[in-house]
Every structure is written in C-alpha cells, then in structure tokens.
N, C-alpha and C positions, 0 to 999 in steps of 0.2 A: 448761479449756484453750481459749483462743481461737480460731476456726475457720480463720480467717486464719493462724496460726501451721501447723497442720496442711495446711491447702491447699500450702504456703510448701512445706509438707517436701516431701510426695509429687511434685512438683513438680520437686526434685531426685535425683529418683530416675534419672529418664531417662539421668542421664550416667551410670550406671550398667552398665546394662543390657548383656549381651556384644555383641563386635563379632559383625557376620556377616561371609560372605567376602566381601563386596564391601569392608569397612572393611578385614578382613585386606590387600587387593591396596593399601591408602593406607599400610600398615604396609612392605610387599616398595619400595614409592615412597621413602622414607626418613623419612618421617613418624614419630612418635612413638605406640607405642601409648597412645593417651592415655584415662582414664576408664572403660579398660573391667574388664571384671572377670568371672573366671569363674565357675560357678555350683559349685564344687568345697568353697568356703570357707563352712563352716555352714551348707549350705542353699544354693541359689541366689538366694533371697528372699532371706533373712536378709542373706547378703553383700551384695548389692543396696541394702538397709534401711540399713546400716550403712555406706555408703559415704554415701547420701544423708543420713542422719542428719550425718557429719561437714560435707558440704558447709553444712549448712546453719547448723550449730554456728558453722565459721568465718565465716558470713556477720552472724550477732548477736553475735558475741564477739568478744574482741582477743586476738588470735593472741602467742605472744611468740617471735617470730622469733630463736634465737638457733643455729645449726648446732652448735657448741662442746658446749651442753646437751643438744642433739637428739641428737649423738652418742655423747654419755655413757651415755642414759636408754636409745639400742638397745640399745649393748652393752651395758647391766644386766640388759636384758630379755633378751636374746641368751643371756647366760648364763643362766639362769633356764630359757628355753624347750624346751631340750631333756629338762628334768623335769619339763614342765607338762601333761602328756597333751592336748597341741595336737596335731592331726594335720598341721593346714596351717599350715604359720612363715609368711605375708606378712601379716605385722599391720603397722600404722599407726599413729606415736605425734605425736600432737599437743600442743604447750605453751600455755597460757592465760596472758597475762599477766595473774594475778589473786591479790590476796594470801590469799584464801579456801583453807582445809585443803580441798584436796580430790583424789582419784584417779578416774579411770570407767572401766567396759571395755561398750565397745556391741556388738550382736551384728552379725559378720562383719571381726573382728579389727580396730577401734578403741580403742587405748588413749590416755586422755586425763593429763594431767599436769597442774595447778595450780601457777603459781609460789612459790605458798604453801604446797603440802607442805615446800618445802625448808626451810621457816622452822621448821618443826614438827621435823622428822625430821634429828636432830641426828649421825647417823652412819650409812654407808652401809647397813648391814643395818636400820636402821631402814627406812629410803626401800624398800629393798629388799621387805619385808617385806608393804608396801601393794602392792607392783607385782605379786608373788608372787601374792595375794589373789587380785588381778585377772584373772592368768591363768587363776588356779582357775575365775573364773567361766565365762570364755572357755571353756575345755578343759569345761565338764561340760554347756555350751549351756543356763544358767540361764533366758533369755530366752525362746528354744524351748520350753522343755516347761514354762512360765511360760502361753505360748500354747495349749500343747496340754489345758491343764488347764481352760481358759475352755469357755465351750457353744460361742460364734463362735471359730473359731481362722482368721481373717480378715486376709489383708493390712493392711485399715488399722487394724485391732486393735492390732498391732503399731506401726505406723506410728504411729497417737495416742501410745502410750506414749511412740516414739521422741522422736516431736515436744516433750512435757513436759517431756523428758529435755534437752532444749538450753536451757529456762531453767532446771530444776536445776542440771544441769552448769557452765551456764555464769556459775554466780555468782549467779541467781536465790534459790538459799537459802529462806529463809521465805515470801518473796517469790514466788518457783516454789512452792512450796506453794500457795500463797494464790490464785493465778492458777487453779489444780486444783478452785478449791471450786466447787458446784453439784450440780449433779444425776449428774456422772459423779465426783465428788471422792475418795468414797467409793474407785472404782472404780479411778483414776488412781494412790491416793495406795499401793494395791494391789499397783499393777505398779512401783511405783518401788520400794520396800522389799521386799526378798529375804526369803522363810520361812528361819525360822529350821533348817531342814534346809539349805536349800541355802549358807546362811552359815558351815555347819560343814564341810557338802563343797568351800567354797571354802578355806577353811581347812586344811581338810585336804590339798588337793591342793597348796595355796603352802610351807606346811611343809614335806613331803616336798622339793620344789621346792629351797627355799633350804638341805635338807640335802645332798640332793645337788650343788648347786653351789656347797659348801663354803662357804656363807652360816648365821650363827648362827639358827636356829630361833628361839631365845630374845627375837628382837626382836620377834616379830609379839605378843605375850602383851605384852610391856612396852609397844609402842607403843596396843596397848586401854587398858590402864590411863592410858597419859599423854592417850589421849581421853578416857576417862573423867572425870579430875582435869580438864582443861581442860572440860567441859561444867560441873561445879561450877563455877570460878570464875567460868565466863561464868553465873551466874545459871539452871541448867538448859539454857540453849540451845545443842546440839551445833554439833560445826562441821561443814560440808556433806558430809562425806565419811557420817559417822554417821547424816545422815536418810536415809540410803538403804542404809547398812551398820550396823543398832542395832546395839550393844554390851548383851550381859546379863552380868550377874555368870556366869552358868550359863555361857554362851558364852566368857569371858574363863578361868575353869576348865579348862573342856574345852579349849580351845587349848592352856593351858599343861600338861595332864595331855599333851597330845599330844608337845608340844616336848620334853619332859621324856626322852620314850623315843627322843628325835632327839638325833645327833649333828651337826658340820659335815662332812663325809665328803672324803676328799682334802681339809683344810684348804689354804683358797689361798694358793700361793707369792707372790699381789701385795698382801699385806697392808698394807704400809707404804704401797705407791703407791697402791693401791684407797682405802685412806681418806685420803690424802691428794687424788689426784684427785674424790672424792666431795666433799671441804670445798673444792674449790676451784671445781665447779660448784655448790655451795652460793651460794658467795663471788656468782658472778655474779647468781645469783637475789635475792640480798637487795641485790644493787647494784640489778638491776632495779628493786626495789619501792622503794628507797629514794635513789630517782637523785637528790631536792634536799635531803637529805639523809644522805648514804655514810656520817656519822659513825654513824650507827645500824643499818647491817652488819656495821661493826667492832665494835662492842658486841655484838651478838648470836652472831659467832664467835668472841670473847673470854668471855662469858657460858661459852658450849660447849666451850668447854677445844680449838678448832680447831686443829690440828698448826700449827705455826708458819709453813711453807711456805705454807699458805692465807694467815694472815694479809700474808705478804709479797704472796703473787698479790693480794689484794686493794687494798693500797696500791697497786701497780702500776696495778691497773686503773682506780682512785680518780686518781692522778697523770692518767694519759690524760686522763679525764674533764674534768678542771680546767684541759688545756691542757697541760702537763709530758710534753711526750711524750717527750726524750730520757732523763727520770731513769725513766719505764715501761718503755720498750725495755730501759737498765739493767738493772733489776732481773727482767725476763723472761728477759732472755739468761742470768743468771745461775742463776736457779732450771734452765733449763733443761739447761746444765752439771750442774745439782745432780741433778734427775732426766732423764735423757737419754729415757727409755723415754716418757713422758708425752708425746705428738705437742699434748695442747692448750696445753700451754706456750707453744712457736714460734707456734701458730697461734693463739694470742692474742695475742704480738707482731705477726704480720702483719696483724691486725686492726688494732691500733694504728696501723701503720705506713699503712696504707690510708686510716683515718681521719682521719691527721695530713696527705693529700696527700701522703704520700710514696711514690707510686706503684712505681716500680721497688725500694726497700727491699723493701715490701709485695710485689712481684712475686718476687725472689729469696727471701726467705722462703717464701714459697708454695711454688715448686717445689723448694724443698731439701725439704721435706715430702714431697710426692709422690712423688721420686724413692724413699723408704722405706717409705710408706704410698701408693702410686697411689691410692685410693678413699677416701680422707680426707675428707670434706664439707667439714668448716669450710676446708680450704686450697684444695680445687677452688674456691670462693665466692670465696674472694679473689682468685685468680687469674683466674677469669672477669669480675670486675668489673672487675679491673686493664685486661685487655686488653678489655672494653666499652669503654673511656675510649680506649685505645692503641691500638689493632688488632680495632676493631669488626669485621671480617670473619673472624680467626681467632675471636675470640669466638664468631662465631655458632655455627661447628664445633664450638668445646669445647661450648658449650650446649644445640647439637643431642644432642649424643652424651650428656649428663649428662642430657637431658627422657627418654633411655630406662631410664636406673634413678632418675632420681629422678621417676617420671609423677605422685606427686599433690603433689609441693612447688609450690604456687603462685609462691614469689621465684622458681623458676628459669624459670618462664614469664616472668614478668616482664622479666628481662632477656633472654629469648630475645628475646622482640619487641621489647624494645629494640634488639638487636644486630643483628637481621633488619632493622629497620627501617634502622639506620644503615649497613648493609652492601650495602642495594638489595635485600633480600628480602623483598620488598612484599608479598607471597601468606602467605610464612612468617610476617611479623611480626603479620600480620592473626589467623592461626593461632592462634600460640604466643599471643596476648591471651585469641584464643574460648577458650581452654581455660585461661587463669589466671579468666578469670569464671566456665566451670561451674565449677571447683576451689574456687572461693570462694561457691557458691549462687547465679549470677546466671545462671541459663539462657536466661531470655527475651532478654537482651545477648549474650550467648556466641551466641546462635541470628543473630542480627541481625548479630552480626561475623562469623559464618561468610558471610554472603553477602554482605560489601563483599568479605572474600577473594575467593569464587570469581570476585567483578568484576573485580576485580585480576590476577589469572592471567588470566581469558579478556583484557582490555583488554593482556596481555603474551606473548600466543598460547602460554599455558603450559595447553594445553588438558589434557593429561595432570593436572596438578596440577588445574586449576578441577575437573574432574571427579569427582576424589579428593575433594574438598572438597566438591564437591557433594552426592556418598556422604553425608557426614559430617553433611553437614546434613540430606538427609531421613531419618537417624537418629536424630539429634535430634529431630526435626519427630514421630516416629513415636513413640517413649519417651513424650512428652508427650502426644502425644493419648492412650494407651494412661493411663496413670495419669489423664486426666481422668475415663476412664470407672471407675473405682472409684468 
C-alpha cells in the first residue's frame, strides 16, 4: 500500500472527530452540524475510521450522484435494518459510478453501492440479499474483533487496512490487490478477505434479516451461485465483490441449508410495486453505465424478463436523454396514474422537467411531491435548484434547513454556497464550500476556506459568526495535528 495513500487517509480523519462545546454554541448559531460524529456508533475510533475512510473513498472515486437511487437503496436497507442486530441505524450509503460487481460495509456504518451490482442483481431480493450480507457484517463488528485478534490492535492498523480498502472498493480490483504486494501484502491481503467464520455470521445474520422483512431468503444462496458461474466464465477471475467475500462450495451449502429452515415472514403487501420500483432503479443504473449507448439497457432488462412498467420508465428516461422531453413527461405522467404510490415516478418527471429548462413545470412537480412526502430527497433536490436559479435567497433557507438532515451529502453543500453566495451570505457561502471539501477528503482546502470565511464575517462585523468559524477552524487545525502524531 503506498504510504502516500495512507497519510491521505488519516488525514481525513480530523472532520471526524466529536464537536466540543464550543462547536456545539456554532450549532445553537444556526450553523449545520456538520462532520461531526459521535463516538456511540461502533466504537468511537472505529466511527471516526469509517467516516474518514468514506471521505477519502469519494475523493479517488466518482461518486454517482443520483437522489432517485439513494432513496431507494435507504429505504431497502431501512427495511432490512430493524433485523440486522445494528444497535445504532445512522448508517451512510454511498453510490460508485462504476460498472464493477461490487457491495462494502466499512466499520462505523458505511455502506457502499457499485453501479454495477444492479447489472448483476436481476430482481429486488436479489440486490437485497448482498445489502443484507453487509449489514451482517456491520451488526457482528467484523472489522473490530479482526483488530483485536492482531498482537498491535493500533489505530493505524486499522487505518492501513481502511486505506487499501479505497482502491479495492473503489474499482481497484486486481489492481488494489496488486498495489498490496510487498512486504505487508501477505498481511493486507489478510484484512481485506473475511475468515471464513465470520462470512457465515454474516450470513447468517442477512438471512434472518431478509426473513423477517418478508424478503425471500432463497436469493442470497442463488445470488453465490450466479457469482460463482460468472467467475467461470470470466476465466477464474471473480468480480470485486468475491475477493474480499470468497465464495466455497461449503459456504454456498451452509447458506442454503440455512434459507431452507427460512421463511418470508409477513410476506410483503408491496410486491408488485417493490419489484417494480427495484427494475426501475435498475433502469436508471444501466442508463447510467450505458448513457452513449441506452440501447443496451434495454437489452439487459428485456434479457431479465423486467415488468413492463420498467421498460416504459426507461424509454422515458432514454426519450429525455435524446432531447424528446414532451413524449418523457408523457409517458411519466402516465405510469404515474398507473402506479400512484411510487413518489419516484413524478420525481423523475421533475427531474426531466428541470433538465429540459423548464423550471416552473419542474417546480410544481416538486412540491406536489412534498406536499405527500415532505422528506422526499429526490424532489427537495429539485426544488432547491429551481429556486437556486429563481429565488436564490429562499434557496438558501430551504438548503440551510436540508444541510441539517442531509450533513454528509456533498451536492447539498454545493448548492448551499451557491445560494449563499448569490443571496449576499458571504460567511455562509464560504462555509457551506469548507465543508463540501472536507466531505469530499480535501481538508487542507476546507481548512484554508475556513479562514477566507472568518475574513468575510469579521470584514461584515458579523463578529458572532467569524468567531463561530473561528471555533471551527482551530478544530480542524487541532484533528490534524493530533493524527500527524500517530
């Protein structure tokens, strides 16, 4: 592992680290609590680990920004979570635009997604089935007692591992292996692949998991096998998800001997919608991967026998693409009639409509949304774009108020300090950027725009605010010197 890469991480840690009460009195200010995190979630360390692990994920990786997916993939895990002996629910799910098979769960509730699982994972309990897994590992603290079982059970112990973990994860493949070789390789290649004990207690706890929330058991044992078959074809080489979760014959047994004594318990009443909304966040992911060419999404949910509803959402979405925005609206409105319950319907026309310039369409879309779902992401997103363009200064309020339940989404800083910016809230927009760079691994920037801020308030005798800021920054200042001394 390069040392550089490692430095890189620990480095990100500092946005981590709990506020004290002086950052608390910048939160009573109306500030956002932003970055911090409490030491209640796996450890203090471990949560710490795990946030900076992500920071720095999204800093080598391309993120796939899609709210639509993000909200899907909660609420799968949402339901899921209440049977995954997690104590603490504030997990954090991130999308990879990458067509690589892959899932991760890092220690202090990071769950990662690959745009390429959906390719793989041809129906909801499938998809379902890997997330399941994940939680297992999460709920039994693999990673922890991973550590406890080394002679050093060391901060940057952890930390090196975490660090390998962002070029496996993030698409590295053979590649992140290979990066691994030397003198610790042995040692590296160790912590990334799970003893085959603890790959059974994951398993066994996703299982349970997807019976109770009336999810088929029976996919986690069939999704092995169809990794299995795909490592054959590919010539022995598994896809990413496998060199860090092997598959044994013995292992794919025992799953199934487990499933076998599982039923779906409360079979769920949203069967038709669940899988149909599953193929239609499908839909999106294989538009993603295949934007210059759509014709070969349609093929791969045609392939999959996709409920027909999907394939319509996807000509839809293919129409937009191509410029046809009134025959997409069409046929969005229309499905949407067809299933009313589905909020992503509308709120992929409003996307549309946004897209196409047609701001006000896109605006009343949005808040017909909210007025039934208030907490919707994908249509908050539209709506506060709309009025970034329209009514930069209501914006800023909508996006103040969404930076406090959404504190680690990077776009919504983004457009904070856009809106701040355009609204004359010079301090604020200075802000809401420092904390889209730590969000995204750029601490030494985030540290450096914290004190154009604080210039900015004092130069606007917002001495309250520079202050607060000030706070903030020899917070920061203090994080980083502490991790250099490791």
């Amino acid at each position: 592992m390069p040392h550089s890469l490692k430095t890189t991480l620990l480095a990100g840690v500092l946005a981590l680290a709990p506020l004290s009460a002086a950052a608390e009195s910048v939160y009573d200010y109306g500030l956002p609590e932003l970055g911090s995190g409490g030491t209640s979630v796996s450890g203090g360390e471990e949560f710490r680990l795990g946030r900076a692990w992500l920071r720095q994920f999204r800093a080598q990786t391309q993120s796939w920004h899609d709210p639509i997916a993000q909200a899907y993939i909660e609420s799968l895990i949402a339901r899921l979570l209440p049977y995954s002996e997690i104590g603490d629910t504030r997990l954090i799910v991130t999308l990879v635009d990458i067509r690589l098979l892959n899932a991760f769960a890092v220690p202090g509730g990071v769950i990662g997604v690959n745009a390429g699982l959906f390719t793989f994972a041809a129906d909801k309990d499938a998809f379902a089935s890997v997330l399941a897994h994940e939680l297992g590992h999460l709920s039994q603290r693999h990673y922890a007692r991973r550590m406890q079982r080394l002679e050093e059970t060391q901060l940057p112990t952890m930390a090196a591992m975490l660090a390998s973990m962002v070029i496996a994860a993030g698409g590295g493949g053979s590649a992140g292996v290979a990066a691994m070789m030397g003198t610790q390789a042995a040692f590296m290649q160790d912590q990334l692949a799970y003893s085959r004990r603890f790959e059974q207690e994951a398993d066994r706890v996703g299982l349970e998991a997807m019976a109770s929330a009336g999810l088929d058991p029976q996919a986690m044992p069939e999704m092995f096998r169809a990794m299995q078959r795909l490592t054959n074809l590919q010539g022995g080489n598994p896809p990413e998800f496998l060199l860090t979760h092997p598959v044994t014959e013995s292992r794919v047994s025992d799953t199934q001997a487990r499933a076998d004594q599982l039923t779906a318990r409360g079979a769920a009443t949203d069967a038709a919608d669940g899988e149909s909304a599953y193929a239609m966040v499908r839909a999106r992911a294989l538009l993603e991967l295949n934007r210059s060419n759509p014709s070969l999404a349609m093929a791969q949910l045609r392939q999959d026998e996709a409920p027909k509803i999907a394939l319509r959402y996807l000509e839809a979405l293919t129409a937009a693409q191509r410029g046809d925005t009134d025959t997409a609206l069409e046929t969005l409105d229309a499905l949407a009639r067809q299933m009313p319950n589905l909020s992503m319907i509308p709120a992929s026309a409003a996307e549309v409509a946004l897209d196409a310039g047609r701001r006000d369409a896109a605006l009343k879309r949005a808040e017909r949304i909210l007025r039934l779902s208030p907490g919707y992401l994908p249509a908050q997103m539209v709506r506060a774009e709309v009025l970034l363009q329209d009514a930069p200064a209501e914006a800023f309020e909508v996006l103040r108020d969404m930076s406090q339940s959404e504190s680690e989404n990077p776009h919504v800083f983004t457009l904070l300090a856009e809106a701040a910016g355009r609204s004359g809230h010079t301090a604020w927009g200075l802000l809401a950027r420092a904390e889209q760079l730590q969000l995204t691994g750029h601490i030494d920037h985030a540290i450096e725009q914290l004190e154009v801020a604080e210039d900015a308030a004092t130069q606007a005798n917002d001495f309250v605010m520079a202050s607060r800021i000030q706070e903030r920054r020899e917070e920061y200042l203090e994080y980083r010197e502490t991790l250099r001394e490791f």
